[in-house]
C-alpha positions in Angstrom: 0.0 0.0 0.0 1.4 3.7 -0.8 1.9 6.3 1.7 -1.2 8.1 -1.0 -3.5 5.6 -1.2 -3.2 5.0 2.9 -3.9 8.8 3.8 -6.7 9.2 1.0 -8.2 6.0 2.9 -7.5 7.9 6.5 -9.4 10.9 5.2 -12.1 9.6 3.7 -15.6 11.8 4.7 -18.5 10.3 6.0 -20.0 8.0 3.6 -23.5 7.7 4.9 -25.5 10.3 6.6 -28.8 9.7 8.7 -31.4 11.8 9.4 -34.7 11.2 11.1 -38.0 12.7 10.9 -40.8 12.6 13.5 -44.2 12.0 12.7 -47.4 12.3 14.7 -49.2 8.7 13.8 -48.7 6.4 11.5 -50.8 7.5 8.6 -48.7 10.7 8.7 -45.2 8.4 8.6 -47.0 5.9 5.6 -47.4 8.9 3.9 -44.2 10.9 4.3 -42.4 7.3 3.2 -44.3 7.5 -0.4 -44.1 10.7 -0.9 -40.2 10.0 -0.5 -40.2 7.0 -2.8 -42.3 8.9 -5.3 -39.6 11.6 -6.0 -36.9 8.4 -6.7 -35.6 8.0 -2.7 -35.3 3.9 -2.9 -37.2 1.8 0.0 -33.8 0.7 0.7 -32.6 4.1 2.1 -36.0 4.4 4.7 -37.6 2.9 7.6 -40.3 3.3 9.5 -39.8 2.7 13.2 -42.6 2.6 15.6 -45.7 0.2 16.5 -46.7 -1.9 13.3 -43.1 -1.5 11.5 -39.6 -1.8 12.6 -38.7 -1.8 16.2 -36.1 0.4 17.6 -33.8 -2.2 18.1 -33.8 -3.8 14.6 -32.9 0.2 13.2 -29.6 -0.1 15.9 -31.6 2.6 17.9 -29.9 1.6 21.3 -30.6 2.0 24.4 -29.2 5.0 26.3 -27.5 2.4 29.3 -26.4 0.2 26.5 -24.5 3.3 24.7 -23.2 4.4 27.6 -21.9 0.8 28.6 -20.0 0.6 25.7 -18.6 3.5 25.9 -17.6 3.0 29.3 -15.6 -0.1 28.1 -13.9 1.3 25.1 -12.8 4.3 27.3 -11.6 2.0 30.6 -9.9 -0.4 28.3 -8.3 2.8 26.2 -7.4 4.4 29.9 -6.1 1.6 31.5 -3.7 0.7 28.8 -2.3 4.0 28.7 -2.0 4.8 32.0 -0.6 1.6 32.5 2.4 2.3 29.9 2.6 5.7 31.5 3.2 4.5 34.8 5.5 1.9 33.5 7.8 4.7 32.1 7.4 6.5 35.0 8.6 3.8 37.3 11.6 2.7 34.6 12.6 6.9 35.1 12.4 6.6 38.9 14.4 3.4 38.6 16.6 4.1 35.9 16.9 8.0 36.0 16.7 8.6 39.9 18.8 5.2 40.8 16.4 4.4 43.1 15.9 0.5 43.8 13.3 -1.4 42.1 11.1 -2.9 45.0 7.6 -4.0 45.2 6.3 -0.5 45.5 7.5 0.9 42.0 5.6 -2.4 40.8 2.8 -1.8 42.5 2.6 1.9 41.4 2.4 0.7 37.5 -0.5 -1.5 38.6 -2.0 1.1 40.3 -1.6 3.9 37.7 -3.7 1.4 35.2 -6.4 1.0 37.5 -6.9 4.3 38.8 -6.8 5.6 34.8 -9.0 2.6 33.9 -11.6 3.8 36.3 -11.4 7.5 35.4 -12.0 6.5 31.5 -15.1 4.6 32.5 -16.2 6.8 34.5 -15.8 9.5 31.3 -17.4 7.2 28.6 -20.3 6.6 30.5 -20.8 10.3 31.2 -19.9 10.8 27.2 -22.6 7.9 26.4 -25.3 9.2 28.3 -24.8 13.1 27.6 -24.3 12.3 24.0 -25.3 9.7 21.9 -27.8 8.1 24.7 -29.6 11.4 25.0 -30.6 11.5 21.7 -31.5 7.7 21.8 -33.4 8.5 24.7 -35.2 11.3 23.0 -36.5 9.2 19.9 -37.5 6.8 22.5 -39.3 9.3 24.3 -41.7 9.8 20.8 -41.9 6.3 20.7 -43.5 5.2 23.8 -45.8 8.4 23.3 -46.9 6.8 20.3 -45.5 8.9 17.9 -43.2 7.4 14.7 -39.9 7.8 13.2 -39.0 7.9 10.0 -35.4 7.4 9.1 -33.4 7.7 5.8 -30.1 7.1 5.5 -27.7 7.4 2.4 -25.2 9.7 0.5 -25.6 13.0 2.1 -27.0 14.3 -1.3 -29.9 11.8 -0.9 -30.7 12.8 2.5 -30.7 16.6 1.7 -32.9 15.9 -1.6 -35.1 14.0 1.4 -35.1 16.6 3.8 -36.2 19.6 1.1 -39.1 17.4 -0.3 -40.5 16.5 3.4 -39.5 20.3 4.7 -41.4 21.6 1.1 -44.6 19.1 2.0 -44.9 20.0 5.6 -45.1 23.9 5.1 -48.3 25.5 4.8 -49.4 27.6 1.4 -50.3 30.5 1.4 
């Protein structure tokens, strides 16, 4: 592989872009999904999420604790490693740099530095899962259990945007 081919693939843009739409019953979501299939936007790129179609969970709407759990263990596991190779290069300084003796407690402090950074990253993804993404996943849910519907399109961002002006164009009264 070529050092040009390797960055274009690292700076690759977003391929697919999502955007959802909520609607008030299900007559209202039925109808907002043909009028989107009549100006050319495939089935493929839509779904209908709410009671009668496609559950939150089959779209990969999670739930807010299950986002933030993941997080939580991408961030610990992230954390912990580096705070355990940080404290290792501290202790092989203190050792090494200082002359002090290499005993139990420089050991101990590696171990420690890895779980006291493991616990910290946790403690951040779980507050960057639930203030971010699980928020919003929360929110949709919200409409849901009030009944309401989703729709979602996802796609090229040129697709969505085509999407968003014919629904935005529909939904705005005449004069």
């Amino acid at each position: 592989m070529t050092v040009k081919r390797f960055l274009r693939q690292a700076t690759l843009t977003r391929r697919s872009h999502l955007t959802v739409f909520i609607l008030s019953d299900e007559a209202a979501a039925f109808q907002a999904y043909r009028l989107l299939q009549s100006h050319g936007i495939s089935p493929e790129h839509l779904a209908i999420v709410g009671k009668g179609y496609s559950s939150p969970d089959r779209v990969g709407l999670l739930k807010p604790m299950q986002i933030a759990t993941r997080k939580a263990q991408a961030l610990a596991v992230f954390a912990g490693t580096g705070g355990s190779a940080i404290s290792f290069i501290g202790a092989l300084f203190i050792h090494f740099g200082l002359g002090f003796p290499l005993h139990a407690n420089l050991v101990l402090m590696i171990v420690a530095g890895g779980v006291v950074s493991g616990f910290c990253g946790a403690v951040a993804g779980a507050l960057l899962g639930f203030l971010g993404e699980g928020s919003t996943s929360g929110i949709y849910r919200h409409y849901l259990s009030q009944g309401r519907y989703l729709l979602m399109m996802e796609g090229p961002e040129k697709l969505v945007r085509r999407g968003q002006e014919v629904l935005s164009y529909y939904s705005t009264s005449k004069p």
